[in-house]
C-alpha positions as CSV (number, residue, x, y, z in Angstrom):
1,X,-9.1,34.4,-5.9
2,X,-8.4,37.1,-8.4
3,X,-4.8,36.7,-8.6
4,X,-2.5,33.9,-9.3
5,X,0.5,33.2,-7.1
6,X,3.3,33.7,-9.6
7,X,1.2,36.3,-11.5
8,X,0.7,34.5,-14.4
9,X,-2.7,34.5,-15.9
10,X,-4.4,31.7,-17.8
11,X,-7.0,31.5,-20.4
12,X,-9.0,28.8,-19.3
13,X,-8.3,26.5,-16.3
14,X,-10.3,23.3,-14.4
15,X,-13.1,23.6,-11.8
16,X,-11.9,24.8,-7.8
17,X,-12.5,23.5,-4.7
18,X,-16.0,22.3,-3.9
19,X,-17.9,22.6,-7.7
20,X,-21.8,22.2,-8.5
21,X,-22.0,19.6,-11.4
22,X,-25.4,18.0,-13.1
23,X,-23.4,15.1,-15.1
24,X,-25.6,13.2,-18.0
25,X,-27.6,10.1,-17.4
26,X,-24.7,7.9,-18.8
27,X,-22.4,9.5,-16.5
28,X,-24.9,9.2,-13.3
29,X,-25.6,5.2,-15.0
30,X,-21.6,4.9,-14.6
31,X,-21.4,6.8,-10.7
32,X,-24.1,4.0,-9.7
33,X,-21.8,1.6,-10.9
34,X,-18.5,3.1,-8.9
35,X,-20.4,3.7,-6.2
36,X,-21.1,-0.2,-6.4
37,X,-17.7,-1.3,-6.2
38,X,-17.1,1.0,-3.3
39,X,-20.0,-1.1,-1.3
40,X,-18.9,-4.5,-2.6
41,X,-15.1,-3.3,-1.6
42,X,-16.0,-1.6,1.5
43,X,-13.6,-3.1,3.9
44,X,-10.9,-2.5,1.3
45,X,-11.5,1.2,1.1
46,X,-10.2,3.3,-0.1
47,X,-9.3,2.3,-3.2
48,X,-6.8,3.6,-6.0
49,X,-8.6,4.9,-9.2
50,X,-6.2,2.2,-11.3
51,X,-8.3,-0.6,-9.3
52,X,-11.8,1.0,-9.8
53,X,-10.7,1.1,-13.1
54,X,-10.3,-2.5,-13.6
55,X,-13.3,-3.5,-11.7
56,X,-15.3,-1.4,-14.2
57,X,-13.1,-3.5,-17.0
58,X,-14.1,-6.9,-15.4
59,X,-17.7,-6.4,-13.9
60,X,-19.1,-3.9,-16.3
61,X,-17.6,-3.9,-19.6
62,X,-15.9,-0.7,-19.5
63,X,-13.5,0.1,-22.2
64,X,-9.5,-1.2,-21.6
65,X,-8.0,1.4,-22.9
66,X,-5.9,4.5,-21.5
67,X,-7.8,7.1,-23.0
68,X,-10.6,5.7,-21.1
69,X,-8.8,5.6,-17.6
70,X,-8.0,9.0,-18.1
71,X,-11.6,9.4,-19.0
72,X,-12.4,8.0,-15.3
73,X,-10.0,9.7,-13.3
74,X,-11.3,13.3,-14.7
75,X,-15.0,11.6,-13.9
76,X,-14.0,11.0,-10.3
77,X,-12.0,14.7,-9.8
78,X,-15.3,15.9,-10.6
79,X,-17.7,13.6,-8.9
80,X,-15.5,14.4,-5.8
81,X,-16.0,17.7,-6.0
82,X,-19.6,17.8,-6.7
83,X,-19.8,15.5,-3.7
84,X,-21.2,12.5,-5.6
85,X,-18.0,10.5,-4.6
86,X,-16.9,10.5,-0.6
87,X,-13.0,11.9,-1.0
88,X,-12.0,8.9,1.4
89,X,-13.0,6.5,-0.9
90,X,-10.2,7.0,-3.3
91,X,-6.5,6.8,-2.3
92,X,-4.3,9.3,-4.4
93,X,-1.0,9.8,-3.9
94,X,-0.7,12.7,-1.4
95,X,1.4,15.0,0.4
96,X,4.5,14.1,2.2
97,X,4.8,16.0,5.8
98,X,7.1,16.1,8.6
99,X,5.9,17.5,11.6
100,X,8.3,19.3,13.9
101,X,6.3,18.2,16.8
102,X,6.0,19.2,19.9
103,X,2.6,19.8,22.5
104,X,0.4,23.2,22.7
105,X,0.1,22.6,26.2
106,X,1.1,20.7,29.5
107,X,-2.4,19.9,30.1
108,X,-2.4,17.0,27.1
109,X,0.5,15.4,28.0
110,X,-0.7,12.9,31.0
111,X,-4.3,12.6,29.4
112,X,-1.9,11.4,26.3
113,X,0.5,9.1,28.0
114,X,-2.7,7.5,29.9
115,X,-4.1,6.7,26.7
116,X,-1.1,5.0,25.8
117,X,-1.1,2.9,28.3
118,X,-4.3,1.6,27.9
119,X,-3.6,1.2,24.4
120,X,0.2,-0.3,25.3
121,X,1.0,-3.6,23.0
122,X,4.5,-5.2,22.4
123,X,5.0,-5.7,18.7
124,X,3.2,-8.2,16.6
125,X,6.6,-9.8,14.7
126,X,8.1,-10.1,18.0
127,X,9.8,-13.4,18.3
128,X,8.8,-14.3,15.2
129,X,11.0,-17.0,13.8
130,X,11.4,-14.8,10.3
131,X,11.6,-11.2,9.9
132,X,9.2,-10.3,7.0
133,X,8.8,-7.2,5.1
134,X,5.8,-6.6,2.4
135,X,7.4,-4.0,-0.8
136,X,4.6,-3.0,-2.9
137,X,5.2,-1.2,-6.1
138,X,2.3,1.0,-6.5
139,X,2.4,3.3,-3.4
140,X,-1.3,4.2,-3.9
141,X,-2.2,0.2,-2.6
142,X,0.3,0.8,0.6
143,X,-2.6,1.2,2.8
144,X,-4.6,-1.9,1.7
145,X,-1.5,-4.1,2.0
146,X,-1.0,-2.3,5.6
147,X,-4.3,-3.3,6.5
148,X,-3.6,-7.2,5.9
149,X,-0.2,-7.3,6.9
150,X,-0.2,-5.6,10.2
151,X,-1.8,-8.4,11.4
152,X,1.1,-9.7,11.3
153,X,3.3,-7.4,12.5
154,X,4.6,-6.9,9.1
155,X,5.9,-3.3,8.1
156,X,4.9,-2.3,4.6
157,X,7.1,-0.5,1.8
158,X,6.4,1.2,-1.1
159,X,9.3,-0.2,-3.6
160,X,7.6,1.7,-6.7
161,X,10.1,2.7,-9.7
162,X,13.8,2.1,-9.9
163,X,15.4,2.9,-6.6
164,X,18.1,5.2,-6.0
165,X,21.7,4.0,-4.4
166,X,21.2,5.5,-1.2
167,X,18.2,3.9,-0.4
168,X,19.2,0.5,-1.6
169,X,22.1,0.7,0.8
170,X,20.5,1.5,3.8
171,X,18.4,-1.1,3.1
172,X,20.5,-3.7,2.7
173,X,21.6,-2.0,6.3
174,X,18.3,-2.8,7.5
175,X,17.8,-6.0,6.3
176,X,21.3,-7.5,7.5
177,X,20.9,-6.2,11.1
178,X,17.9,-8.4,11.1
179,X,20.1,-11.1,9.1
180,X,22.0,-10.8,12.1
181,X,19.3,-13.3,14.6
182,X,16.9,-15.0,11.8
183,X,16.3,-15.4,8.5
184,X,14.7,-12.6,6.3
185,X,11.8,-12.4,3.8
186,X,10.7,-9.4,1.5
187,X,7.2,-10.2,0.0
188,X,6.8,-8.4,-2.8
189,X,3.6,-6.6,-4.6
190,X,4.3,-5.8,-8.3
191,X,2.4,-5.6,-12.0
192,X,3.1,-8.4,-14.3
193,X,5.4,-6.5,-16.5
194,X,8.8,-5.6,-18.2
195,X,9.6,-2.7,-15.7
196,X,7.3,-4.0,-12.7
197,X,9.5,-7.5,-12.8
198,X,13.0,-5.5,-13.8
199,X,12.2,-3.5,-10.5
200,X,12.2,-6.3,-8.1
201,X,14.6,-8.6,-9.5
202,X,17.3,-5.6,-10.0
203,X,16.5,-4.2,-6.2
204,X,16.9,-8.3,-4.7
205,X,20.1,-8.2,-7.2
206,X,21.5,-5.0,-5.7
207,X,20.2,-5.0,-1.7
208,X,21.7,-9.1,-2.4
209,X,24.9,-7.5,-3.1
210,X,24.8,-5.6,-0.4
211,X,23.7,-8.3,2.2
212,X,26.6,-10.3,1.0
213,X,28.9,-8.0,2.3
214,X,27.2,-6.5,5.2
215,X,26.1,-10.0,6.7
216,X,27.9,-12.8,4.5
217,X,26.2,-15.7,6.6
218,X,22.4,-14.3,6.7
219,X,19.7,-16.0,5.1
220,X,17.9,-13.2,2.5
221,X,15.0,-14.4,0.3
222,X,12.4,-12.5,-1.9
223,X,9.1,-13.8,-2.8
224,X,7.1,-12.5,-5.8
225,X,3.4,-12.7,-4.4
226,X,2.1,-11.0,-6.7
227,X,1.3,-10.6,-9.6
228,X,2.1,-14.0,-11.1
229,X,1.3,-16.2,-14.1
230,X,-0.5,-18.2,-11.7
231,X,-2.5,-15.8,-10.3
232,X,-3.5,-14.2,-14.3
233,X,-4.9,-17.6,-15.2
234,X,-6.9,-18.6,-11.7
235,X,-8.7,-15.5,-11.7
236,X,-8.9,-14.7,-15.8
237,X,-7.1,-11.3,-15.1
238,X,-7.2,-8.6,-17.9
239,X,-4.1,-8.4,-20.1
240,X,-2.7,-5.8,-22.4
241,X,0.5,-6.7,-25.0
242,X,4.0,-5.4,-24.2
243,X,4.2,-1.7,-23.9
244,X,6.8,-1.1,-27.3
245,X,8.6,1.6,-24.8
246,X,8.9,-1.0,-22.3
247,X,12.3,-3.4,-23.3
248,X,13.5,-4.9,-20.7
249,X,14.3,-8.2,-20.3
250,X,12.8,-11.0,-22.2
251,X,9.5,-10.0,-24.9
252,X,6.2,-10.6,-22.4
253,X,2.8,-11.5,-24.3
254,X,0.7,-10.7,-22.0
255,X,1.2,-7.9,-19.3
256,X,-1.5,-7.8,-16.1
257,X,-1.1,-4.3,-13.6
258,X,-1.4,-5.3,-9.7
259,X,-4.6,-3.5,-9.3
260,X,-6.2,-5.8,-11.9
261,X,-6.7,-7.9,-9.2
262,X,-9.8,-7.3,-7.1
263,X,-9.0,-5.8,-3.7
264,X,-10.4,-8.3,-2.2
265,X,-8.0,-11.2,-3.6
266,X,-5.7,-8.7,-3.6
267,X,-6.1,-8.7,0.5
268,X,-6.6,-12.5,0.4
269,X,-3.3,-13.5,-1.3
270,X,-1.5,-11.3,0.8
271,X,-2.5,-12.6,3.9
272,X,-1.6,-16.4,2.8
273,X,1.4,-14.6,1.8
274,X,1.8,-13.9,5.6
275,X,0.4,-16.9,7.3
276,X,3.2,-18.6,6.1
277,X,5.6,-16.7,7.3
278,X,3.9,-16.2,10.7
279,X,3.9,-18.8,13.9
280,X,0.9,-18.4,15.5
281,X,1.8,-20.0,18.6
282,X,4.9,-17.1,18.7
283,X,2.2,-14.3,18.7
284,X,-0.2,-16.1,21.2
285,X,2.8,-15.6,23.9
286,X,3.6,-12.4,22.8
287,X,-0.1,-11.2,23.1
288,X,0.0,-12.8,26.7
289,X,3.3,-10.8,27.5
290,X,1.7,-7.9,26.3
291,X,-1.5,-8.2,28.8
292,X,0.6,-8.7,31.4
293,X,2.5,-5.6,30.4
294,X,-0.3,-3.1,30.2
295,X,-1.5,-4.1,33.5
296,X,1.6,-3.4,35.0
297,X,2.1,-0.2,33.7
298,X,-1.6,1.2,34.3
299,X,-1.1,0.2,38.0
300,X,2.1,2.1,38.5
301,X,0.2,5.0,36.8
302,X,-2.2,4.5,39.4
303,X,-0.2,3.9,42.1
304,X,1.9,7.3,41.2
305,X,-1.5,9.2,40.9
306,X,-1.2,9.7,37.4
């Protein structure tokens, strides 16, 4: 590519695309070591580079600092490129799409709705005595949570930064139409900080509000899962003081980021998280219902010819 899009022209820029790279024997000692974590976390895969990161902090003795994480994150851009790093090991935060849908031919359509069939379940929080949502603050951990708490029929949010009005209202919206039949729990995963606890408590505050309005006799609670003290002393967590930008609320000593935790506590703490909010007797029935279902719709498919 010889020209730029907006015609600018630059004097020096990064590395494009796919990128030949023959790194230092430090820098291949430290790849053996992420490529470690990525087979010791394999079923948590993939992982953000914030929780590689702290693995190197706690396993390895890497250096806490920021200039050091950015250090990393330029080590993996390149490792990816070079292909010394599988891309699908690392979650960034990507594009957002909406598809206008649609099918390129006729011929997909029945071979698609068969596959449905077979694949046909009722949902998992059906029934379920509470309605439960899991809000994580750091969108690049959405799919790790999603992993755990689909299990339980559990529908994951990213609640990162301070939200905006609109979306605390519709919400609240949400949340009180479920208000409406059972009681409602929002789990939430957040760092261990001035702005990661001024997040949560000022969205339960506000979506509270709301609720109180929308559905004045519903029963709202919000559980902080983590991170909590607890949780910093039972697993010796690494802390960093109060950011001096970061004022809010009472002075913190000690500040932990959710993805100090290992992913694989991570996964573990939110699934107790979710077994407590979850009757298993409930989902037994609703899997039986949902046998009884899919058999019922594959022989009308195969009693129409279809």
């Amino acid at each position: 590519m010889t020209e730029t899009v907006t015609g600018r022209t630059y004097t020096a820029t990064r590395v494009r695309g796919f990128a030949p790279w023959t790194p230092r024997q430090d820098t291949l000692d430290l790849l053996a070591k992420i490529n470690g974590i990525f087979t010791e976390y394999s079923a948590q895969l993939p992982l953000t580079n914030r929780q590689i990161f702290y693995r190197l902090v706690g396993a390895h003795g890497y250096d806490k600092t920021e200039k050091a994480y950015a250090r990393l994150c330029e080590l993996l851009n390149r490792a990816r490129r070079a292909g010394l790093v599988p891309f699908e090991y690392i979650r960034d935060d990507g594009t957002i799409s909406r598809s206008p849908g649609g099918w390129n031919s006729e011929r997909y359509f029945w071979p698609s709705v068969r596959a449905w069939a077979e694949n046909f379940e009722l949902r998992k929080g059906l029934d379920q005595p509470t309605y439960t949502e899991l809000w994580v603050e750091a969108s690049g951990m959405v799919p790790q949570a999603a992993a755990v708490a689909h299990d339980y029929g559990i529908t994951v949010y990213s609640a990162g930064g301070f939200n905006g009005l609109t979306d605390k209202h519709e919400t609240a919206q949400r949340l009180a139409r479920e208000m409406r039949d059972r009681p409602v729990v929002v789990l939430h995963v957040g760092d261990y900080d001035p702005s990661g606890c001024a997040i949560i408590d000022s969205l339960a505050q506000d979506i509270e509000a709301f609720t109180s309005e929308l559905e004045p006799y519903g029963n709202l609670e919000f559980r902080r899962i983590v991170v909590t003290p607890a949780q910093i002393a039972a697993y010796a967590l690494p802390t960093a003081p109060q950011k001096h930008t970061d004022v809010r609320g009472e002075h913190m000593d000690e500040t932990v980021q959710a993805e100090a935790l290992p992913p694989d506590i991570l996964a573990a703490e939110i699934r107790d998280a979710c077994v407590l909010v979850y009757d298993q007797g409930v989902a037994d029935e609703v899997t039986r219902r949902s046998q009884q279902a899919r058999q019922r719709i594959i022989d009308q498919m195969n009693d129409s010819g279809l």
